[in-house]
VMD Tcl script that builds the backbone (N, CA, C; Angstrom):
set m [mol new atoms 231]
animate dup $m
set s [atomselect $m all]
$s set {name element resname resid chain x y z} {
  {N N UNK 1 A 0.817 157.375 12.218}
  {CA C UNK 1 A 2.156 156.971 12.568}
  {C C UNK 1 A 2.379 155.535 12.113}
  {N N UNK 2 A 3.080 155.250 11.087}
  {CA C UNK 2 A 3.880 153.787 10.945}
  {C C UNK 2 A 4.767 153.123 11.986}
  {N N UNK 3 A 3.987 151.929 11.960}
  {CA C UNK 3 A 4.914 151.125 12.457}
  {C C UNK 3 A 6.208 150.311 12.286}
  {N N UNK 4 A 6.974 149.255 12.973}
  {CA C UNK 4 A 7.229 148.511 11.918}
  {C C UNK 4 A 7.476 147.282 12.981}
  {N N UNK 5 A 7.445 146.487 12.219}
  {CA C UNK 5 A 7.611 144.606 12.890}
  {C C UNK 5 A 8.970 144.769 13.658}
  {N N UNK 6 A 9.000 143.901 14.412}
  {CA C UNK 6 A 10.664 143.713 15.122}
  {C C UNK 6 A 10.747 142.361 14.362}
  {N N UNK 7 A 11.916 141.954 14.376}
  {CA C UNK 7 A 12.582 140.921 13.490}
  {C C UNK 7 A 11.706 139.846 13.736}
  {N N UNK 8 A 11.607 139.635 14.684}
  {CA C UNK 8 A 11.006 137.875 14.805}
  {C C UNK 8 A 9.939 137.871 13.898}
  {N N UNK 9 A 8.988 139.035 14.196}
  {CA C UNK 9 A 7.330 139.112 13.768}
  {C C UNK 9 A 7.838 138.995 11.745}
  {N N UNK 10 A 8.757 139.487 11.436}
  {CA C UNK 10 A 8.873 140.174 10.427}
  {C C UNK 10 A 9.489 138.808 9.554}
  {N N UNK 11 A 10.231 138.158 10.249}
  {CA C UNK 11 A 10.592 136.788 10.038}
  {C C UNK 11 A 9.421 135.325 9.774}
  {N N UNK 12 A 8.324 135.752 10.552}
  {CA C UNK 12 A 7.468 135.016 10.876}
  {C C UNK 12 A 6.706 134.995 9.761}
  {N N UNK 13 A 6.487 135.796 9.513}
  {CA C UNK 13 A 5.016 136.913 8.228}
  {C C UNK 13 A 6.143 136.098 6.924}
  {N N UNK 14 A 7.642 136.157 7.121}
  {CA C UNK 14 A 8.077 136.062 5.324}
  {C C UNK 14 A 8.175 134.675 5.333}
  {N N UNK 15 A 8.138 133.815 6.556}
  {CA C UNK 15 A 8.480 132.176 6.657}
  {C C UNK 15 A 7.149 131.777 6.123}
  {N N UNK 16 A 6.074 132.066 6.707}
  {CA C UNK 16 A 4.353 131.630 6.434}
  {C C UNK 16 A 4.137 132.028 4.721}
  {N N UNK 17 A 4.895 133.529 4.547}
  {CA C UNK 17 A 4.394 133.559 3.371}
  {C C UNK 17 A 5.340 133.248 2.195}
  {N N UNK 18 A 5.793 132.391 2.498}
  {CA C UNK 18 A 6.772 131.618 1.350}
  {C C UNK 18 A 6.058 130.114 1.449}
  {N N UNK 19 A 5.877 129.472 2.976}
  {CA C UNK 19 A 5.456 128.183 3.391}
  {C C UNK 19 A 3.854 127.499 2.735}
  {N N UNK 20 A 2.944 128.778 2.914}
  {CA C UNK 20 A 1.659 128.683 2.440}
  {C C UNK 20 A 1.460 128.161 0.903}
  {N N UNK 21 A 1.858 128.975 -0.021}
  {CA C UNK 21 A 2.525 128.493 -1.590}
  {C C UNK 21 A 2.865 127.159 -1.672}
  {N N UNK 22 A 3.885 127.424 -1.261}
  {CA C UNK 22 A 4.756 125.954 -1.257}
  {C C UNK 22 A 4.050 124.701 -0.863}
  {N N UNK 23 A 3.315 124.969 0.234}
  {CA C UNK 23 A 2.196 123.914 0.379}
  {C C UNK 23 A 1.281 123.758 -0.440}
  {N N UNK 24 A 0.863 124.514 -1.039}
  {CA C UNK 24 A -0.414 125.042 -2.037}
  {C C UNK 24 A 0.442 123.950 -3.445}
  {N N UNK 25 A 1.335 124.352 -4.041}
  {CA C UNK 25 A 2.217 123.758 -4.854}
  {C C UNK 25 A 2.083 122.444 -4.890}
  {N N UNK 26 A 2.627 121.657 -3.794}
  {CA C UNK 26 A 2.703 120.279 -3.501}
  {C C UNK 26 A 1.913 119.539 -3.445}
  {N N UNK 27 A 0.714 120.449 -2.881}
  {CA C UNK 27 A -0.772 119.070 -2.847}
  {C C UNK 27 A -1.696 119.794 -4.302}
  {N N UNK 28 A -1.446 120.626 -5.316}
  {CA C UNK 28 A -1.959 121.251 -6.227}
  {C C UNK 28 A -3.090 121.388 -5.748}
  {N N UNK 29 A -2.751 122.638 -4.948}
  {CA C UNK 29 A -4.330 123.701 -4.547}
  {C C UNK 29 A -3.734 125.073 -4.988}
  {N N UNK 30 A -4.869 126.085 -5.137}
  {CA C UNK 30 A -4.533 127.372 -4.636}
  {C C UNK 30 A -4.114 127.503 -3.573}
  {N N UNK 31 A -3.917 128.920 -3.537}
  {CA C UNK 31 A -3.249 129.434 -2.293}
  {C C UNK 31 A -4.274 129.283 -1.429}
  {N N UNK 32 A -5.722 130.441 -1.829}
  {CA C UNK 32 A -6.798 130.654 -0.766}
  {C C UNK 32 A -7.171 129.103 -0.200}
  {N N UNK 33 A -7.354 127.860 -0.946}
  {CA C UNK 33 A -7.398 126.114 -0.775}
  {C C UNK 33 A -6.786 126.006 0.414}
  {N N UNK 34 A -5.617 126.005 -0.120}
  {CA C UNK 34 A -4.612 125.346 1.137}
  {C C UNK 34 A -4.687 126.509 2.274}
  {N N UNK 35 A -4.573 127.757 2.380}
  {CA C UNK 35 A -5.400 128.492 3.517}
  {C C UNK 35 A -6.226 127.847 4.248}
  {N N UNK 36 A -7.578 127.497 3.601}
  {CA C UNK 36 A -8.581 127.271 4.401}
  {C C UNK 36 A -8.413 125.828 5.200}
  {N N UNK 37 A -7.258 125.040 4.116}
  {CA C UNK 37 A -7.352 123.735 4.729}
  {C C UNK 37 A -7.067 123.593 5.711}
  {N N UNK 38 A -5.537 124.348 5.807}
  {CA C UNK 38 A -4.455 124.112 6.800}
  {C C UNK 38 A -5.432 124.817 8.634}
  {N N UNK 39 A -6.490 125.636 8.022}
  {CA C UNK 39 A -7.095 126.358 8.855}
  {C C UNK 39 A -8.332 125.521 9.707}
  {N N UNK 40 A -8.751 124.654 8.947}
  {CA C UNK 40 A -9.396 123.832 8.985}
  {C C UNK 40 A -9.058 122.313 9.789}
  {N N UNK 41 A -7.549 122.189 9.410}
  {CA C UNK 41 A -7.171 120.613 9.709}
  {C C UNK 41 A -6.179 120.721 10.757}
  {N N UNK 42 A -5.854 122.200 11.151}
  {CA C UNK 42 A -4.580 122.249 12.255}
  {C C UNK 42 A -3.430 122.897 11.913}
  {N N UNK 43 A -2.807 122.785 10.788}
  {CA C UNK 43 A -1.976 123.363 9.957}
  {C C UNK 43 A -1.690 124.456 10.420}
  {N N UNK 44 A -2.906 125.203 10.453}
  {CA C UNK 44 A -2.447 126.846 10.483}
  {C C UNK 44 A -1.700 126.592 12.047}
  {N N UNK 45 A -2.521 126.127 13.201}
  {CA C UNK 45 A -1.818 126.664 14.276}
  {C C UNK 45 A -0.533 125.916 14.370}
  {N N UNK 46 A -0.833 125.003 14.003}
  {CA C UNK 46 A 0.688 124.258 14.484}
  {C C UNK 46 A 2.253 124.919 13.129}
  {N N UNK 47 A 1.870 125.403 11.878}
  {CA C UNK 47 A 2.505 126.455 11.487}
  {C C UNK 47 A 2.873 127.622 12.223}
  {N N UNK 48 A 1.719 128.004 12.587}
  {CA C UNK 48 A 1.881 129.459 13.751}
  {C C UNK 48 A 2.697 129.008 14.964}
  {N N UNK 49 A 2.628 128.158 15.697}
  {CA C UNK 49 A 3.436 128.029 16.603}
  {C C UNK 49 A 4.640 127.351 16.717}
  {N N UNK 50 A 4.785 126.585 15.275}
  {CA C UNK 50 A 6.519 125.780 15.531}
  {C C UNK 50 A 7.127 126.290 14.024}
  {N N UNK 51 A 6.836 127.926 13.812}
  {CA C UNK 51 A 7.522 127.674 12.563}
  {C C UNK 51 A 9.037 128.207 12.676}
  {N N UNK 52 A 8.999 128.601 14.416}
  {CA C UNK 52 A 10.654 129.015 13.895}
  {C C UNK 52 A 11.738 127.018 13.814}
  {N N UNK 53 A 10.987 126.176 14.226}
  {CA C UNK 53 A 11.243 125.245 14.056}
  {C C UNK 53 A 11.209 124.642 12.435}
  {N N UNK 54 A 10.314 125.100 12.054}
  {CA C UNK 54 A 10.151 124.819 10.586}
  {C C UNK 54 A 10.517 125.589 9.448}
  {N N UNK 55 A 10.787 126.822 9.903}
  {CA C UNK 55 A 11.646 127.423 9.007}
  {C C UNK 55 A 13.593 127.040 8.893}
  {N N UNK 56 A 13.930 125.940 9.909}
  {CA C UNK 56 A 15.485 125.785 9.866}
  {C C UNK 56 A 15.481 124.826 8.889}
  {N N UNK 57 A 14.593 124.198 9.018}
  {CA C UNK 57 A 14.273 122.890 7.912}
  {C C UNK 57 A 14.175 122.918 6.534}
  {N N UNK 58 A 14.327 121.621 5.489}
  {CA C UNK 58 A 14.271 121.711 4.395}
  {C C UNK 58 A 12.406 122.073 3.855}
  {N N UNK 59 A 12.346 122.972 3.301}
  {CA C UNK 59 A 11.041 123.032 2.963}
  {C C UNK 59 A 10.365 121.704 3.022}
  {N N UNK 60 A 10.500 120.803 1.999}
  {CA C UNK 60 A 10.133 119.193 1.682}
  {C C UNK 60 A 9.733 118.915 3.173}
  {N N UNK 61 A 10.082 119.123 3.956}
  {CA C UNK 61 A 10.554 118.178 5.373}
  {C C UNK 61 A 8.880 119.381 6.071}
  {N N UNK 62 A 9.562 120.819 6.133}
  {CA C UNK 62 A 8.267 121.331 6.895}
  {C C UNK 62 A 7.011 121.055 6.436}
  {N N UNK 63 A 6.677 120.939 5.073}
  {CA C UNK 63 A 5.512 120.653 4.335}
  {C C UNK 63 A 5.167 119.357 4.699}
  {N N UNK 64 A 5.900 118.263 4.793}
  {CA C UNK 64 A 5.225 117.184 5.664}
  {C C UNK 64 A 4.804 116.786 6.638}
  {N N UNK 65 A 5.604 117.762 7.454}
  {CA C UNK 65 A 5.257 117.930 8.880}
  {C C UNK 65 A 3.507 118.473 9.122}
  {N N UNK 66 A 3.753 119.567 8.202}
  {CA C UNK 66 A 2.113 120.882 8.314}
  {C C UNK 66 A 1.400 119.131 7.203}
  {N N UNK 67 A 1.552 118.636 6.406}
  {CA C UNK 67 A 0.392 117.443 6.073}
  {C C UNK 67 A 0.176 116.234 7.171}
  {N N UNK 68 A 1.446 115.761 7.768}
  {CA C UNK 68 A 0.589 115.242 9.035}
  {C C UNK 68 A 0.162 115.319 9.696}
  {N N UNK 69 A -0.014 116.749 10.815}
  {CA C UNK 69 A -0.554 117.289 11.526}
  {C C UNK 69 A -1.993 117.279 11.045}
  {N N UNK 70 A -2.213 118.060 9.429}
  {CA C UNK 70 A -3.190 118.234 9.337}
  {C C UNK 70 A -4.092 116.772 8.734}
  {N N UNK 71 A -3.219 115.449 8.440}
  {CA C UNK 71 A -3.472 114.129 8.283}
  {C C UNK 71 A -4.629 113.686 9.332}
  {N N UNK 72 A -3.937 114.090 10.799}
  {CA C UNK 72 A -4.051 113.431 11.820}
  {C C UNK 72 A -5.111 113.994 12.453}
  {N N UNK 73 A -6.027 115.307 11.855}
  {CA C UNK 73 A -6.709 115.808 12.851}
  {C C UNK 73 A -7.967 115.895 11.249}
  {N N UNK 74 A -7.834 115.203 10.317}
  {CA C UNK 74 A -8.959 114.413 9.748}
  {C C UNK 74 A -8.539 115.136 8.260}
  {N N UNK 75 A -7.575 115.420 7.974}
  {CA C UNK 75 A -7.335 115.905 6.440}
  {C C UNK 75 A -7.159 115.186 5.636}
  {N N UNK 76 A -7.603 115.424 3.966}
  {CA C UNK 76 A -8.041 113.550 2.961}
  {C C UNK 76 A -6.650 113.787 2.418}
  {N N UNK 77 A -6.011 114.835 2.185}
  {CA C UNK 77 A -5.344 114.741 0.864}
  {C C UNK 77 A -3.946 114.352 1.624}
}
mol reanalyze $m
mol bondsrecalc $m
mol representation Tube
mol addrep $m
């Protein structure tokens, strides 16, 4: 039996997976790179938990947000 996402979840999955890239882009990493970083330095959760906040925003603006977070909890780049 298939499932399917309810909007938020479904919203969530296409915000991260546009956001991840885009980060990847900006600091010139791969994708799997900036994965592990953001996973590594905070990124991921604080993506996971304020992205309906960060998806109203200008990309430029969320991507700095997910590099200070992950600045601040010991990330070089």
């Amino acid at each position: 039996m298939a499932t399917t996402l309810d909007k938020q979840t479904s919203d969530k999955v296409s915000f991260i997976t546009f956001i991840v890239p885009e980060f990847a882009a900006a600091f010139k990493m791969n994708i799997q790179n900036a994965y592990f970083y953001l996973k590594k330095y905070g990124g991921w959760d604080f993506l996971n938990e304020h992205w309906w906040a960060l998806h109203t925003d200008n990309p430029y603006y969320a991507i700095r947000d997910i590099y200070h977070v992950c600045r601040n909890n010991g990330g070089f780049r």
